[in-house]
Residue frames relative to the residue before (quaternion, step in Angstrom):
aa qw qx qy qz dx dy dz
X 1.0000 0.0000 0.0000 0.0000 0.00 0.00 0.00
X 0.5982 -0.7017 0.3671 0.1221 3.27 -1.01 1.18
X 0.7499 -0.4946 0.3234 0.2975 3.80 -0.07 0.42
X 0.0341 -0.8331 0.4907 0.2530 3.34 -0.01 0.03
X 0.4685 -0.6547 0.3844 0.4518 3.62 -0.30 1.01
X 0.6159 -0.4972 0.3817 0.4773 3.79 -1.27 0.79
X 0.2543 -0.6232 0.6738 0.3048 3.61 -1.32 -0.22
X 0.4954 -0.5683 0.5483 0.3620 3.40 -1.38 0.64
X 0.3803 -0.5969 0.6385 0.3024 3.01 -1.53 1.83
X 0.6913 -0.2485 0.6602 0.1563 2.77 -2.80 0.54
X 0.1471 -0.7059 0.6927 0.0147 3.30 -1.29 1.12
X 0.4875 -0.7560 0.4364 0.0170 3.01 0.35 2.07
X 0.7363 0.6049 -0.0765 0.2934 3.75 1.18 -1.58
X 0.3230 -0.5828 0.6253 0.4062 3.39 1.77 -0.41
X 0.8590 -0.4175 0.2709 0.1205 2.52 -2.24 0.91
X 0.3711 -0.7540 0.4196 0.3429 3.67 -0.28 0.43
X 0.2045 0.8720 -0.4002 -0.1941 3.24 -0.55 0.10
X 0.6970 -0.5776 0.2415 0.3496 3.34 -1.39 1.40
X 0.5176 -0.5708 0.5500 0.3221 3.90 -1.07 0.80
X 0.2928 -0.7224 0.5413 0.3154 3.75 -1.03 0.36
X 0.6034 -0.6212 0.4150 0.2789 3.39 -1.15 1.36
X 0.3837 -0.6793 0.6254 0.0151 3.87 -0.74 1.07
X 0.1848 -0.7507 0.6244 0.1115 4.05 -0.27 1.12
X 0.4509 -0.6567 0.5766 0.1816 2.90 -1.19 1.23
X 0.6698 -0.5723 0.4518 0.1402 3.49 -1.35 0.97
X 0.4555 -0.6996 0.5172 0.1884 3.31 -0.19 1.84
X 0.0227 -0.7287 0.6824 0.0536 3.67 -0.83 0.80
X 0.0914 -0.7913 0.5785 0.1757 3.78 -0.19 1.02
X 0.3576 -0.7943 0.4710 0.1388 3.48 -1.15 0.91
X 0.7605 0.4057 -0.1893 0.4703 3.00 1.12 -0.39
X 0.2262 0.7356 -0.5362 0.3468 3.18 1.02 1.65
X 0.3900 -0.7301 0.4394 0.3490 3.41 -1.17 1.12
X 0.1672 -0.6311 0.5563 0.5141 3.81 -0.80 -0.75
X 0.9227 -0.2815 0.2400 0.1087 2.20 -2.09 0.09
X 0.2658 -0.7304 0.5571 0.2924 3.83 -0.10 0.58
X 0.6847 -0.5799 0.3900 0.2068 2.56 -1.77 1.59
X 0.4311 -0.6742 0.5010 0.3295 3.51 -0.78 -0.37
X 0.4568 -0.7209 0.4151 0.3153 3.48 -0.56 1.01
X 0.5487 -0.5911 0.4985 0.3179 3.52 -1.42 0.55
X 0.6354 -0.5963 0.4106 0.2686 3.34 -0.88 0.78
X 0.3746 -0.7823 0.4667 0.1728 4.05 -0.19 0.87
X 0.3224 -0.7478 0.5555 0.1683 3.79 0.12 1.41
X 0.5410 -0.6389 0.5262 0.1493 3.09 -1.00 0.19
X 0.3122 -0.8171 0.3952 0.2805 3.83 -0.19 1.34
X 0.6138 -0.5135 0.4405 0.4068 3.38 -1.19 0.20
X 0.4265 -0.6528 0.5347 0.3257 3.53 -0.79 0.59
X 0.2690 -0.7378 0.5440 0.2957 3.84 0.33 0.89
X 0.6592 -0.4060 0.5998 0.2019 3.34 -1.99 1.35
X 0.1423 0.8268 -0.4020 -0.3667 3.51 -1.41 0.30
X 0.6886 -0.5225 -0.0885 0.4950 3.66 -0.68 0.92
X 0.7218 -0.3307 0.3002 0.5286 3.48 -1.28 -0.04
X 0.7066 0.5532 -0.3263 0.2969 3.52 0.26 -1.56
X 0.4520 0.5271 -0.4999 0.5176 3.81 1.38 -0.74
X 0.7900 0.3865 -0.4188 0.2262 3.14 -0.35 -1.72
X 0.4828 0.5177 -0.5512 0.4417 3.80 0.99 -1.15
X 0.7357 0.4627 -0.4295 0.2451 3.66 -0.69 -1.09
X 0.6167 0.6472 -0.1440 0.4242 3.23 1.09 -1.38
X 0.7919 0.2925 -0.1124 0.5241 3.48 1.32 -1.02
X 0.5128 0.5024 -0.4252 0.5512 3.36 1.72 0.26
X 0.6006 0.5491 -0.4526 0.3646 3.73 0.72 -1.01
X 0.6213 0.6082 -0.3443 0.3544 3.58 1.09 -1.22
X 0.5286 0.7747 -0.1395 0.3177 3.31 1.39 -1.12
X 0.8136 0.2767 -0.0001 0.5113 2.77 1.06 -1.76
X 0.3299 0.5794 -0.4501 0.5940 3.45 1.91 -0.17
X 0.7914 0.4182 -0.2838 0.3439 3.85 -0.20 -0.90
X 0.6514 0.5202 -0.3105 0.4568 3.36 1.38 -1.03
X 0.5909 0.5542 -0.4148 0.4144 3.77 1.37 -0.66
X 0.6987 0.5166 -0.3169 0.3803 3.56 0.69 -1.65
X 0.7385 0.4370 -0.3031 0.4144 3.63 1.05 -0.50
X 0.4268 0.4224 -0.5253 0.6029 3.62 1.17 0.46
X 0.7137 0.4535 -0.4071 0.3453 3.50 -0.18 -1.33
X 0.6120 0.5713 -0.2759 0.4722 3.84 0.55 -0.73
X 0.6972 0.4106 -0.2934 0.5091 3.63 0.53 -1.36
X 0.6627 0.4961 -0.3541 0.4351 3.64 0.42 -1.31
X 0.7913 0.2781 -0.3324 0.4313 3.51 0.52 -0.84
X 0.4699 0.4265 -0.5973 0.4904 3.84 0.77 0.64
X 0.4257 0.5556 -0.5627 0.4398 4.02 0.66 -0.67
X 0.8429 0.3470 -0.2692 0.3109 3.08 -0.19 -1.67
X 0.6819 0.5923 -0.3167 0.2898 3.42 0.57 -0.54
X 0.7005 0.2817 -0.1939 0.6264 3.37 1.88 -0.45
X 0.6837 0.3368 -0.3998 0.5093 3.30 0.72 0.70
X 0.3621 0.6515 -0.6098 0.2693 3.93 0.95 -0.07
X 0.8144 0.4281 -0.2448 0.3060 3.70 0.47 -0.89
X 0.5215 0.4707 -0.4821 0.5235 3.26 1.32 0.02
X 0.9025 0.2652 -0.2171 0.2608 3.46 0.06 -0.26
X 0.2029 0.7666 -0.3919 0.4665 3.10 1.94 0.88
X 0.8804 -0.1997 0.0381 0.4284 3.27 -0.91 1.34
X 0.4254 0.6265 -0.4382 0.4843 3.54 1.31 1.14
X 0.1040 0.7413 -0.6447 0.1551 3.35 0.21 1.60
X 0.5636 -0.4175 0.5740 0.4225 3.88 -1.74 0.15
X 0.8539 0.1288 -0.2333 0.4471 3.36 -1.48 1.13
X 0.5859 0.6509 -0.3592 0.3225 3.41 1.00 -0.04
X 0.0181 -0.8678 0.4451 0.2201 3.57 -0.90 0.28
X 0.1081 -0.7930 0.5899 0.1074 3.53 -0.97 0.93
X 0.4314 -0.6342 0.6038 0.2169 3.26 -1.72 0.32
X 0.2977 -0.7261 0.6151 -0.0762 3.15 -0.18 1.88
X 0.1085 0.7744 -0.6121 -0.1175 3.63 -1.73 0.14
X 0.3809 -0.8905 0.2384 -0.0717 2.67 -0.19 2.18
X 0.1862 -0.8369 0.4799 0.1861 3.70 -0.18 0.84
X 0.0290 -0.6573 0.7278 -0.1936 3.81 -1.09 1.55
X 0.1577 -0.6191 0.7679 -0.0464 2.71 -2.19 0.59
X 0.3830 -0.8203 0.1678 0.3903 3.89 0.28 1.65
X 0.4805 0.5420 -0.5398 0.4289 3.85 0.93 -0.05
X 0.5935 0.5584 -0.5240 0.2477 3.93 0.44 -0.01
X 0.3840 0.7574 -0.3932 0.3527 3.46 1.68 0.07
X 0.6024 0.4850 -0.0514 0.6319 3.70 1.52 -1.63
X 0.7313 0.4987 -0.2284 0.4054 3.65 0.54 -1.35
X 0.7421 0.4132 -0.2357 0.4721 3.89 0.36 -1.12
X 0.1600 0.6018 -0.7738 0.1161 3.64 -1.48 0.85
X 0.0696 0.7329 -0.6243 -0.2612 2.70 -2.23 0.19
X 0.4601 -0.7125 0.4696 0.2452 3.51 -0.52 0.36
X 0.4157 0.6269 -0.6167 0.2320 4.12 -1.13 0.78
X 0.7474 -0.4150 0.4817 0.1926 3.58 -1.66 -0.09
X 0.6548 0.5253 -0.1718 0.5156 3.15 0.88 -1.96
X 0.1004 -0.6555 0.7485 0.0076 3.85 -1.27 1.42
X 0.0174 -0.6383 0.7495 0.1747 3.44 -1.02 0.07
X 0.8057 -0.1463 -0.0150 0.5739 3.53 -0.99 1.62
X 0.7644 -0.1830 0.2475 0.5665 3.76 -1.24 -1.02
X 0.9176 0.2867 -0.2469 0.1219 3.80 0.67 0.13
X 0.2507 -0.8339 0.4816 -0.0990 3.39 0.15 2.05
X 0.6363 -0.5691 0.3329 0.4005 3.87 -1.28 -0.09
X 0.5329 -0.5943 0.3560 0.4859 3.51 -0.24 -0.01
X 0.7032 0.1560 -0.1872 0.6679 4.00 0.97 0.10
X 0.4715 -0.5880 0.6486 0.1059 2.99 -2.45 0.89
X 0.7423 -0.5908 0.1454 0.2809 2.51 -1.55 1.06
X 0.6555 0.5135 -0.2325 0.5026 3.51 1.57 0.21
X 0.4508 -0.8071 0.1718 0.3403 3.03 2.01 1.24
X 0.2662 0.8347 -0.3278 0.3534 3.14 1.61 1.28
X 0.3367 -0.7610 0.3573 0.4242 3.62 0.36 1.33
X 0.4920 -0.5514 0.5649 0.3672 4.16 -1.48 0.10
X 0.3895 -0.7613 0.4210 0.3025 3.48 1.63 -0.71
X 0.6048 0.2539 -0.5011 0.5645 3.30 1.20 1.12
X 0.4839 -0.6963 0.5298 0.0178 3.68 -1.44 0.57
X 0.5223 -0.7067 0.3001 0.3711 3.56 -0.31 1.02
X 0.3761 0.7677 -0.3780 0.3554 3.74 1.66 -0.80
X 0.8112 0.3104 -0.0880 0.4878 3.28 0.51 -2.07
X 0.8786 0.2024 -0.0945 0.4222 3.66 -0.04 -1.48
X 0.4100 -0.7222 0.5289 0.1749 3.68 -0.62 1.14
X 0.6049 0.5260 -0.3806 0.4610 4.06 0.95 0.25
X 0.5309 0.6303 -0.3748 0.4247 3.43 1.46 -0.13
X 0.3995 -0.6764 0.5727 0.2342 3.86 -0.66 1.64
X 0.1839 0.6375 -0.7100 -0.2358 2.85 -2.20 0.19
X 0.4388 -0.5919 0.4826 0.4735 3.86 -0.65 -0.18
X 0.3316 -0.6931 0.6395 -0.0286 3.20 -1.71 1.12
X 0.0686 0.6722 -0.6594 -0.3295 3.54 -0.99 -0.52
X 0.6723 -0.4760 0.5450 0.1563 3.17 -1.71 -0.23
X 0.3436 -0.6793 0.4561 0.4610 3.87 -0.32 0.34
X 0.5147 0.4482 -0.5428 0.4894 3.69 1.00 -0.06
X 0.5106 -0.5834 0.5354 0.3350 4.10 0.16 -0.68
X 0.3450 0.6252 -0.5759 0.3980 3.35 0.99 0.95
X 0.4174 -0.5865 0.6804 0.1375 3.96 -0.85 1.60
X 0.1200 0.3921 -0.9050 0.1133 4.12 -1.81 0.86
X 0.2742 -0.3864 0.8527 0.2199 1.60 -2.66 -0.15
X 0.0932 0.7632 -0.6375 0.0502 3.52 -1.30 1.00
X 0.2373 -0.6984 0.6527 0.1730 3.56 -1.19 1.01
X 0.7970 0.3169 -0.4073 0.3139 3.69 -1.56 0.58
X 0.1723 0.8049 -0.5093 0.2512 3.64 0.68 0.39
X 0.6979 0.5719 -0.1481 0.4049 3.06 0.50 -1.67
X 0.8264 0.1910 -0.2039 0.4888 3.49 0.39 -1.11
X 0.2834 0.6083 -0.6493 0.3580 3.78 0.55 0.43
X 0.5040 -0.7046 0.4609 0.1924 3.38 -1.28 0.91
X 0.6695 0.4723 -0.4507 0.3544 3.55 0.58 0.26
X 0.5936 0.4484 -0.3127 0.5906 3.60 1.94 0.45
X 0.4716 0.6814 -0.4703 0.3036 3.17 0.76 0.49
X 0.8141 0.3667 -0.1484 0.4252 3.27 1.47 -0.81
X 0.8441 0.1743 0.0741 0.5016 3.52 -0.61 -0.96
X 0.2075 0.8770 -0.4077 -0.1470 3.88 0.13 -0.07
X 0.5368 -0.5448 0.3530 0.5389 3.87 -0.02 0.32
X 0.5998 -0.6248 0.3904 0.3122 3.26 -1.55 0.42
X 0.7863 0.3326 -0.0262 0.5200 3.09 1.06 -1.38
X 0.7578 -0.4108 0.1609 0.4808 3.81 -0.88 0.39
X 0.0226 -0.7610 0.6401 -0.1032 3.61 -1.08 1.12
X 0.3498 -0.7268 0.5727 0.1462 3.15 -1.67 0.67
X 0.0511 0.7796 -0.6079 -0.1415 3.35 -1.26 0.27
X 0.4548 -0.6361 0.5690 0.2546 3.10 -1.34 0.93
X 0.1020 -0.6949 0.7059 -0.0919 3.74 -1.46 1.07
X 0.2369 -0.4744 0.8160 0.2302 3.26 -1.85 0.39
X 0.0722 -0.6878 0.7026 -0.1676 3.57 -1.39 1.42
X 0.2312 -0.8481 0.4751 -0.0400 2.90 -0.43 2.03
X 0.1883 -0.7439 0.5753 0.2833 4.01 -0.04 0.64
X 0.1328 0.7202 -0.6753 -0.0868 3.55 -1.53 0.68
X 0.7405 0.2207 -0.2142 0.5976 3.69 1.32 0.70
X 0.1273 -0.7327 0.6303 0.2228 2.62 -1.86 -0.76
X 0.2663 -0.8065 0.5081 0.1431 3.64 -1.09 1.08
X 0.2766 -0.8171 0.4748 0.1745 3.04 -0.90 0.96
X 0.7817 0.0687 -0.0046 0.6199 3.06 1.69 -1.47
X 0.2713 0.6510 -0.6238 0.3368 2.57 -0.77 1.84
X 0.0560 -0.9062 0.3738 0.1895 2.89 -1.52 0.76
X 0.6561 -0.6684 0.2911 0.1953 4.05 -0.79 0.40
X 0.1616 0.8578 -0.4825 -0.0734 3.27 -0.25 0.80
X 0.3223 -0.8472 0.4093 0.1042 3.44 -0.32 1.01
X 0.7062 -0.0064 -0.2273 0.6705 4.22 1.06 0.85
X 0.7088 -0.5161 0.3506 0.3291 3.38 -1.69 0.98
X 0.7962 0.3518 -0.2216 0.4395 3.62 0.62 -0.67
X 0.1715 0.9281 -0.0257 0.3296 3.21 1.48 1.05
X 0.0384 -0.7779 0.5775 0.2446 3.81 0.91 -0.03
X 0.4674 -0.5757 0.5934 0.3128 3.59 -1.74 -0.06
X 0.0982 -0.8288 0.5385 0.1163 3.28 -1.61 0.53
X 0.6542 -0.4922 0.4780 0.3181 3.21 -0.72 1.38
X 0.1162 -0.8126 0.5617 0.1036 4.08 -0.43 0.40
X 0.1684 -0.8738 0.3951 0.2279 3.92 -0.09 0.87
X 0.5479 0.5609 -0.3305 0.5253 3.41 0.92 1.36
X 0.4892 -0.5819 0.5160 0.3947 3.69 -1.13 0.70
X 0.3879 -0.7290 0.5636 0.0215 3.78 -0.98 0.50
X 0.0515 -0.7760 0.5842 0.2322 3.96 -0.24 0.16
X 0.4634 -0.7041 0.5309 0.0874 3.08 -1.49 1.13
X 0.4930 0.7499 -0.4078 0.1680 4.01 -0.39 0.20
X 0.6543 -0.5445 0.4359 0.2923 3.98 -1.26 -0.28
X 0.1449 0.8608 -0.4673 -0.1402 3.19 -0.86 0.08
X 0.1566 0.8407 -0.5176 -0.0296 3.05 -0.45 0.98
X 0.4446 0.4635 -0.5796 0.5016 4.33 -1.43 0.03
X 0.4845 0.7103 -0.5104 -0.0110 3.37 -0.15 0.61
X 0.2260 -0.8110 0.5389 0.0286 3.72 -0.43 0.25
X 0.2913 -0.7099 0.6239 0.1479 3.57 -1.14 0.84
X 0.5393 -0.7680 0.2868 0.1923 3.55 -0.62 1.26
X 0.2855 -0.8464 0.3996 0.2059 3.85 0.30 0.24
């Protein structure tokens, strides 16, 4: 007896059923990357400046220093000379109060060329006497100061009658009317008999004095 053709087996398993399809993952090409990261920005040198500034810079200082030191000096000038030349006009007359001690009669000279009328110093500028003497001739200069410290030259002191006599021992003042009728520029001062002259680095007023009086 002949085979029997196979029968189709029985799927015992129930229906098959079909796996669900899973989408593949979108890959997108045409993404950018990522931007680099910038390098970090160094810091510039603080640039040097040139020489020629600094010269300028160290000359201005210069001349800043050269001003303040005129401006300073002038105003010590001025401070020791305002009084010599306060109210000291030609032809003018001030009442001065003069500071002496009686050897300044022997002790004071000065010494120049320059005569105003009959009254000049008692020596030349080569510390040659003129050959008259404050004792005898009342036109004979001598330098003075002031109790302020203002330096003249004045000629009659001496014979005003309230120095003729008695004189204190020790430093005294005397009040004077002190007429200006010049000024000396060159001349110089000598200030005890055994003395040399000095050349004086200042203009000098020139004049008389008489009305004096020793304060009380």
């Amino acid at each position: 007896m002949s085979p029997s053709p196979e029968e189709p087996k029985e799927d015992v398993g129930g229906p098959s059923v079909a796996a669900p399809e899973v989408a593949a993952p979108k890959v997108e090409t045409n993404v950018s990357p990522p931007p680099a990261p910038e390098p970090a920005k160094q810091r510039e040198p603080i640039p040097e400046p040139p020489k020629h500034m600094l010269l300028y810079t160290v000359f201005g200082f210069l001349c800043i220093g050269v001003a303040l030191w005129l401006v300073l000096a002038w105003a010590g000038y001025k401070e020791k000379y305002t009084q010599q030349t306060e109210g000291w006009h030609l032809g003018s007359t001030k009442m001065i109060e003069v500071t002496l001690i009686r050897d300044d009669k022997k002790n004071l000279a000065c010494a120049s060329e320059k005569a105003f009328g009959s009254i000049h110093c008692g020596y030349h500028s080569n510390a040659q006497s003129w050959g008259t003497s404050v004792e005898t001739d009342p036109n004979v200069l001598q330098p003075f100061n002031t109790v302020k410290n203002e330096l003249f030259l004045a000629a009659g002191l001496w014979q005003s009658p309230i120095l003729r006599g008695e004189l204190p021992a020790e430093r005294f003042t005397v009040v004077c009317n002190y007429h200006v009728i010049g000024v000396l520029k060159a001349v110089s001062l000598r200030w005890s008999p055994t003395g040399s002259f000095s050349p004086v680095d200042q203009s000098v007023a020139v004049g008389n004095l008489t009305d004096c009086t020793i304060p009380q």
